[in-house]
N, C-alpha and C positions, 0 to 999 in steps of 0.2 A: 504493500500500500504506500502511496507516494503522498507524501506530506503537503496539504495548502497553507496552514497555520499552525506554527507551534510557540504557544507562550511559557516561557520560564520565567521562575519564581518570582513570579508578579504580585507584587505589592501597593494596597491603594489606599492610603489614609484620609478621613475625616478631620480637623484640627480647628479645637477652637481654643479661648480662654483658660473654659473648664474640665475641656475632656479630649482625647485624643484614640481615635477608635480603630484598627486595621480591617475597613470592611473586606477587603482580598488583601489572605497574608498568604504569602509564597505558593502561588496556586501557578501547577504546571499541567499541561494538556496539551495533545496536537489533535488539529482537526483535518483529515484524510479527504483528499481529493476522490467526490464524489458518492460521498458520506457524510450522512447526519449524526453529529453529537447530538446527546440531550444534556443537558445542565439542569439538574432538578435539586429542589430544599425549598424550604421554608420560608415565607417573607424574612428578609434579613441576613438571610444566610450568605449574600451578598453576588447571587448569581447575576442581576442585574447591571451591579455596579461591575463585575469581569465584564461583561459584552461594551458596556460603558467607555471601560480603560483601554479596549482594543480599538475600538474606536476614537480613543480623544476625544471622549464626550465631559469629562467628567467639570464638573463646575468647579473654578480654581478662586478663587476659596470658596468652602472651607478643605473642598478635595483636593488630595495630591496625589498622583503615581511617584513612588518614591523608589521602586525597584524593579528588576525586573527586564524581559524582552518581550516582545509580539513577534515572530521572525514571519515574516511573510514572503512566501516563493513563490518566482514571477515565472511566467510561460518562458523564458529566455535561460532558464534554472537559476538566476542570480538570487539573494536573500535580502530582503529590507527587513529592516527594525522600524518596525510603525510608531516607535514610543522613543524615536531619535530623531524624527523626519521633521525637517521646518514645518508650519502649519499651512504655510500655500501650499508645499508640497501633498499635506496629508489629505487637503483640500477633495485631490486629485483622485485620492482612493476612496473616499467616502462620496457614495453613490454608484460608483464609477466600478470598482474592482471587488466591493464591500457594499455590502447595501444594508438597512436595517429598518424592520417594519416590528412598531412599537405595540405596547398593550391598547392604548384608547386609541382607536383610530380618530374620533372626531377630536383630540385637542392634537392628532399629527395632521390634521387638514386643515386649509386657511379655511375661514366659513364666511369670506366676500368672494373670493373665486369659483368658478368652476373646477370640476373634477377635470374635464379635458383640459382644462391650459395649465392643470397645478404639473399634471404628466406631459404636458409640453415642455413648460419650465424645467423638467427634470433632463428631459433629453437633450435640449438645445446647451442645458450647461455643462455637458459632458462630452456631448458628439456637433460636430461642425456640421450641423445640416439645416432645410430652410425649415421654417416653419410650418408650411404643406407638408416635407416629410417628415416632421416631428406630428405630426395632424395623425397621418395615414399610420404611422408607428404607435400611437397612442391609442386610436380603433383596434387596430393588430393586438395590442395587449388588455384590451377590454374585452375583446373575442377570447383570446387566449386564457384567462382568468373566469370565463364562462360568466359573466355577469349578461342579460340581459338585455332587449333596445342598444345596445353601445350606441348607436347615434345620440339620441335621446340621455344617456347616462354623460356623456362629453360635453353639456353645455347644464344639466345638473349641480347643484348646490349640494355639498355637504349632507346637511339638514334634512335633504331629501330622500336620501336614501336611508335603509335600513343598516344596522349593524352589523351584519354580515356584508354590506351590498358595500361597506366603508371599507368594513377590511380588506376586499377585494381589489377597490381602486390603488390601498396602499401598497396590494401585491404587486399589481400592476405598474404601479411608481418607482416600488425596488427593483422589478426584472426588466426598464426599461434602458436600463445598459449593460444587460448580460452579464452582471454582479461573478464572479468565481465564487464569493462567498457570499449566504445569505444569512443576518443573525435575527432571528424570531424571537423579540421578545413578551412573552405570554400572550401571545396573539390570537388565542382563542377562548382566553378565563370567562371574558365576560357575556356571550355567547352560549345560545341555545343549544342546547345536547345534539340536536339535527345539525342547526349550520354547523357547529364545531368540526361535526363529522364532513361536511361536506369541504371545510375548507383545509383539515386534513391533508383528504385525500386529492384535492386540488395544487396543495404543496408537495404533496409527493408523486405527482404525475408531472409538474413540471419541473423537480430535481430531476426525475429520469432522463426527461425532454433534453435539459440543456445540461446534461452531465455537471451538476451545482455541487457544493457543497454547502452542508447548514449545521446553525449552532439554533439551537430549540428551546430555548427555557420555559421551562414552566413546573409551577408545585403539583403537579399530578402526575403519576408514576403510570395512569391508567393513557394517560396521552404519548406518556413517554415510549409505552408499548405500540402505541402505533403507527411511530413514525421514525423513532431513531436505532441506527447502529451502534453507535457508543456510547456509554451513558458515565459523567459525573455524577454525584453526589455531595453538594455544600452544606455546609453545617457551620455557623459561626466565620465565615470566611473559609474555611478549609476545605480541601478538598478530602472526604471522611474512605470514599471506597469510589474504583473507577475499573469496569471493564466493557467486554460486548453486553448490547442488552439483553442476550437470553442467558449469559449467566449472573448477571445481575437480578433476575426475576428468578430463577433457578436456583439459583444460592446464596445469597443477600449473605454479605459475613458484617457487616457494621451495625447493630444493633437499633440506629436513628433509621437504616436504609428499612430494617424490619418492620420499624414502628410508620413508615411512610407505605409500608404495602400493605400494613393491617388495616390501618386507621378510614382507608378506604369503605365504603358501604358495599356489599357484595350481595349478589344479584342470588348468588345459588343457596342461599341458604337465610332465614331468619333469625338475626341476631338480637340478643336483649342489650348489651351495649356495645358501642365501635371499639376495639383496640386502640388505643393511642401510642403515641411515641415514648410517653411515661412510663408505660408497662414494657417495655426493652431495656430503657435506660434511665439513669438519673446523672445530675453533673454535681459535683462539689464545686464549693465557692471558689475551690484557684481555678474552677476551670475542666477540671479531670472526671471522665466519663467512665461511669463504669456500667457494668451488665446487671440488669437484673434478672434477666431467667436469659437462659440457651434455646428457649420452646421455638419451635419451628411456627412460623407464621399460620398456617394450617392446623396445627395441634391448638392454638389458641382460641382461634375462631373455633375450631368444636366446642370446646368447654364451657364457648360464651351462646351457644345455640341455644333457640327453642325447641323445645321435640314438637313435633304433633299434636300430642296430648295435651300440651300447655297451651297452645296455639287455640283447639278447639275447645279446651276450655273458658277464655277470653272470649273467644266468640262467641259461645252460649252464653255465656251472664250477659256480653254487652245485648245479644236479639232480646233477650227478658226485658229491659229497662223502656220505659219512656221517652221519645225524643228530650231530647232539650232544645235544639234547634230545628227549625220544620219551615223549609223552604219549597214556595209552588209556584212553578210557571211563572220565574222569575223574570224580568225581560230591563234591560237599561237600553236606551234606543238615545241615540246622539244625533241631534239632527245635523246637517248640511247645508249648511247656507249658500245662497249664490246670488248673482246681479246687485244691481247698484242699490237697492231699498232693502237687502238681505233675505230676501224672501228664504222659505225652506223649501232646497230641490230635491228632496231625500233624508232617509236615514240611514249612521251607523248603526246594526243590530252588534252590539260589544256584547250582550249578555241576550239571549233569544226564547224565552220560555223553557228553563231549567227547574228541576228539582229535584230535591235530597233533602235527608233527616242527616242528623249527628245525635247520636247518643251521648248520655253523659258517664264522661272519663274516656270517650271515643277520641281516635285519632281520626281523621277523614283525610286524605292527599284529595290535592286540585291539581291535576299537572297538565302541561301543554305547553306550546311553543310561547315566543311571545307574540301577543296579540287575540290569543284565543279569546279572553274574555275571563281570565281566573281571577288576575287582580281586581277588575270590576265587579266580580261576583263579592269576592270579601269587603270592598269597599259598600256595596250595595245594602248588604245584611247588617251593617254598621250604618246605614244611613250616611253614609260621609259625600256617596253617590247617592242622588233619590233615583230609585226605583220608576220606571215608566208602567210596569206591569206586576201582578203575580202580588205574593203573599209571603211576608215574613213572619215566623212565630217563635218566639224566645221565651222559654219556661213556660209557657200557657200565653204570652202578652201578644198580641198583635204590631208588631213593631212599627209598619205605615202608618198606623191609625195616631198615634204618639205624638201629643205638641211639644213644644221645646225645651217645658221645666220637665216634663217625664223622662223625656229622652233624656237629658241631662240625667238625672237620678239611676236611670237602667244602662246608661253609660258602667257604670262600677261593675256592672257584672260580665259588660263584653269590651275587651281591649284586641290591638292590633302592634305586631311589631312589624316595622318596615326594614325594607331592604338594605339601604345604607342609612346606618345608626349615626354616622357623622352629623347629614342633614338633619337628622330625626332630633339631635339636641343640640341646645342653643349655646354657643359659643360662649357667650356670657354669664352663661350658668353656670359655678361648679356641680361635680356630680350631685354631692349632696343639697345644694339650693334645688336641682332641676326635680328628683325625684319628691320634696318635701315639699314644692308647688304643688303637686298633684293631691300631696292627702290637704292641703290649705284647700285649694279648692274646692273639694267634696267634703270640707269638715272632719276630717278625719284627726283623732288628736285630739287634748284638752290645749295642749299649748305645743310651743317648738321642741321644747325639751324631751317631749311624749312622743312625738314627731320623728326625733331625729334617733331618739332610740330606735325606731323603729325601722329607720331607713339603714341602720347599719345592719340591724339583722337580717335586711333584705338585701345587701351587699357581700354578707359572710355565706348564706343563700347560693347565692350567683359567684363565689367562689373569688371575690374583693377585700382587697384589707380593709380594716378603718381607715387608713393615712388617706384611702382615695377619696373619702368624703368629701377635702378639703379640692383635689384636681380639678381640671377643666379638661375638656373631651382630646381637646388636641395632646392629650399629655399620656394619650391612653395608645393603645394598638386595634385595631380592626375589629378582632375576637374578643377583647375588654370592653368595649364601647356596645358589642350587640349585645355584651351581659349587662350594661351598664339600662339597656333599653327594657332589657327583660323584667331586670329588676323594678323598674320605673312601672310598669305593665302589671306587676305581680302586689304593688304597693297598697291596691284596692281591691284586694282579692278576689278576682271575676272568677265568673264560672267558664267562660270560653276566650281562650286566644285565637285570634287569628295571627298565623304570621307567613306572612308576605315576604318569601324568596330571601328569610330570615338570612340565611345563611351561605348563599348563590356568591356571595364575593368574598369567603374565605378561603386560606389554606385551608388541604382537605384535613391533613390533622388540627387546626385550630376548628374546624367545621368537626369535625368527630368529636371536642369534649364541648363543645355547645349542643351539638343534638343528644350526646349523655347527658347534658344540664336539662335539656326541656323535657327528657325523659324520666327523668329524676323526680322534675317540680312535677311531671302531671300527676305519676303514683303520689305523692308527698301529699301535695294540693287536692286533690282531686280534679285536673283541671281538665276539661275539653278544648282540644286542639281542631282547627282545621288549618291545616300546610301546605301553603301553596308555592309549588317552584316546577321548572322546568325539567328539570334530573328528576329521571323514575327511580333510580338507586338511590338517592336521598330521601324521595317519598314515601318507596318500598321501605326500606329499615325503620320508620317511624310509625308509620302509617299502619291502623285496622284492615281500614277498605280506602279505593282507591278511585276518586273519580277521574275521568280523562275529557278532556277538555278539547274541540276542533270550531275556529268558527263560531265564538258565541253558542254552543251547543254540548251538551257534554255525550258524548258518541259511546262510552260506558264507563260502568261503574262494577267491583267487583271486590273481595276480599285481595290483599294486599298479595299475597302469598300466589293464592288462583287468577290473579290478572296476568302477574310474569308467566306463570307456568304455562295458559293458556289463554293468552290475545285473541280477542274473539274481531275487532275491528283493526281494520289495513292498517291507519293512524298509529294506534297503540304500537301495531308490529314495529312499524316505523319508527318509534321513540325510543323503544328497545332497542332496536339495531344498532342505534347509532350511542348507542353509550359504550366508549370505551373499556372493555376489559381488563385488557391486564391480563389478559391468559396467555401461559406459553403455548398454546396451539394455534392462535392469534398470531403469537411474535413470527412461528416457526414458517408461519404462510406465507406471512409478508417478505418472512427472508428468500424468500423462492421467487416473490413474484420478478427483481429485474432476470432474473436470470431467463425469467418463462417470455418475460418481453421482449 
């Protein structure tokens, strides 16, 4: 195998005042012409900030590359040092020999341009040619990335397109100078289980095409299985364990590598809680990582199963009980306005005459793409969307029927978490002000001091020290901030959460002890869930029963367990396909497919 990138012991510091942090300490890898690395860990582990420093991205201050080569080998066999090179020079490689297509597509795109001139701009400033053939090369790569209309997508805005349809154009952007190397960074985290899969396999049809090489990051080991030949492993800056990825998946020897393949939701089997990266390992305060069991990733997950027996036990008690929630022919219709006096030309049907029960202490999954209509359904039954149609009933109450001091009042027994916890709290809040507004407003409490007792022991709860009472959100991590919402949600003791894609923008092991957290509070609480996200494996693991969501409509409903095993609608099949595995019979296929092409 002949070497494209090989960086030695590359070092990239942080520097300020008060702290001085190595996020990449002495991190070595080569990346093999016409082969994908994967580079997987953890938010922090500092995979980003590598692809960063290879690039000369890194922002000076407070970052520095302070050690280290990048050696990059040109078609001529000669070696550059990309981490030596003036910056007009390095100008030169970035786009050009190097291309890099980032996590958020819409803050990598201008959003006063169009999509065709942003990939015109791209071409003209790399290749001498007119702008007609930078035109004709920009359709060329809108075809080639399978996006749709390309005429029509070339004078497009941003804004206009969907999340996958963004990604796309930035494909598009980085292959528009036949890059040697492409670095992917987490280019598909925030993306629906379907597009993910489709744009995948889109990047891996066009490394074949143009004989590429690629560097892959991302926190999902089950992505990693679908796309890369070599796999890193960071942890802390370091690189923890590094080989091919079928014995990577086959023999994982690093204990954090264990704990990223456990932590995973698994499709084949019903687990009571996810494995995390804590039951592999623990760290001492200098630093030092040691083992906590040898159990083979597989041996653990049994232990942690449902049998059968358990399974249809839960189910029987939950068929005995009463709804608690009792939704009919539910329907949210958005009209569409058009002409100069706004008249209405139409409707959106978002939510289309649906209905379902939830039992109480029931889990219920809502899953579908986006746009199906799931978030408008929990918003709906919360009144937060009014309802165009149909019937909501909460503990016996008619919830349409409701003016606005009741609704307030029956507020305490239905809360919602949202997707990103950032926006969800107020910057100006600390944590403890923001959760101890909530029992202020509903009276909760004789005074502050009643108050704030209480708010700690909803913070020790959600697995928070005291000291964070005193924080503000920005001070928090991803995974702290969704507990910090949970907690906030749980301060009024409702009978039903809804939470909304709660979890959809974590690591999977930071996603794995928050969905042990909501599993926890519901037995604890008694609390009734409905879970809405796009991932059927994140559904499936929490979830009783499982509705599925297509088009404002839900296409079926089924026990959690008997949906996977047997998909009765196209759709369902569909959602399932495209979630990444993670199985070596997966890896072994793929490793076959350039040879078969």
């Amino acid at each position: 195998m002949n070497p494209l990138l090989e960086v030695r012991n590359l070092v990239t510091e942080f520097r300020s005042d008060v702290y001085n942090v190595k996020a990449v300490n002495d991190v070595s890898f080569t990346v093999h012409k016409g082969r994908t690395l994967g580079i997987v860990g953890e938010s922090g582990s500092g995979k980003s900030v590598t692809s960063l420093s290879v690039m000369r991205l890194i922002q000076t201050p407070p970052g520095r590359i302070t050690g280290g080569q990048a050696l990059f080998h040109e078609q001529d066999g000669s070696v550059t040092d990309l981490l030596t090179l003036p910056e007009e020079k390095m100008r030169s490689y970035r786009g050009n020999k190097i291309a890099m297509i980032f996590q958020e597509p819409m803050t990598s795109l201008n959003p006063v341009f169009t999509c065709g001139d942003q990939i015109i701009e791209a071409i003209r400033l790399h290749q001498q040619v007119s702008k007609d053939e930078a035109r004709t090369r920009a359709l060329q790569l809108l075809n080639e990335v399978k996006l749709p209309r390309p005429e029509q997508m070339m004078t497009s805005y941003p804004h206009q397109l969907s999340g996958g349809q963004k990604q796309r154009v930035m494909i598009a952007m980085a292959m528009s100078c036949n890059p040697a190397l492409l670095i992917a960074d987490e280019p598909t985290t925030a993306l629906d289980v379907t597009v993910q899969a489709t744009i995948l396999d889109l990047m891996r049809g066009l490394q074949r095409q143009h004989d590429m090489s690629m560097m892959f990051i991302t926190h999902d080991l089950g992505v990693i299985a679908e796309i890369a030949d070599d796999v890193i492993v960071m942890y802390k800056g370091k690189i923890v364990e590094a080989g091919p990825v079928l014995q990577i998946f086959e023999d994982p020897q690093h204990p954090y590598t264990k704990g990223l393949l456990a932590c995973r939701p698994r499709l084949d089997t019903k687990l009571k809680v996810l494995p995390t990266v804590r039951d592999f390992m623990e760290e001492t305060e200098s630093g030092e990582i040691t083992i906590k069991t040898n159990e083979r990733v597989d041996t653990l997950v049994h232990e942690l199963s449902f049998s059968a027996e358990e399974i249809a036990a839960r189910t029987a008690a939950l068929a005995a009980t009463k709804p608690l929630l009792d939704v009919k022919n539910l329907e949210v219709h958005f009209p569409i306005k058009s002409g100069l006096l706004g008249r209405t030309a139409g409707h959106v049907k978002a939510v289309d005459g649906i209905s379902f029960d939830v039992k109480p202490g029931e889990t219920l999954g809502l899953v579908g793409e986006s746009g199906c209509g799931k978030t408008t359904t929990g918003r709906a039954i919360l009144r937060l969307v009014e309802p165009t149609g149909g019937s909501v009933h909460f503990d016996g109450r008619d919830v349409r029927a409701l003016g606005a001091t009741d609704l307030k009042n029956l507020r305490k027994d239905f809360q919602i978490i949202f997707q990103d916890p950032y926006s969800s709290l107020n910057p100006r809040l600390s944590v403890g002000s923001a959760i101890m507004e909530v029992l202020s407003v509903h009276g909760i409490g004789a005074n502050d001091a009643e108050r704030k007792e209480h708010v700690m022991y909803l913070l020790d709860k959600v697995n928070l020290l005291p000291r964070h009472f005193s924080n503000y959100p920005h001070e928090f991590s991803g995974g702290q901030r969704q507990r910090i919402c949970i907690a906030r949600a749980l301060a009024l003791k409702p009978k039903l959460l809804i939470c909304d894609e709660s979890v959809s923008a974590l690591d999977v092991s930071v996603q794995a002890q928050v969905l042990n957290l909501l599993v926890n509070l519901r037995d604890e609480f008694k609390l009734t869930y409905i879970f809405i996200s796009h991932d059927l494996s994140v559904v499936k693991f929490i979830s009783d029963r499982i509705a599925v969501m297509n088009a404002g409509k839900i296409v079926e409903m089924n026990a959690s367990h008997a949906l996977y095993d047997n998909p009765q609608d196209a759709y369902t099949r569909r959602l399932i396909d495209a979630i990444p595995t993670g199985t070596l019979d997966v890896i072994r296929r793929r490793m076959q497919e350039p040879q078969a092409s």
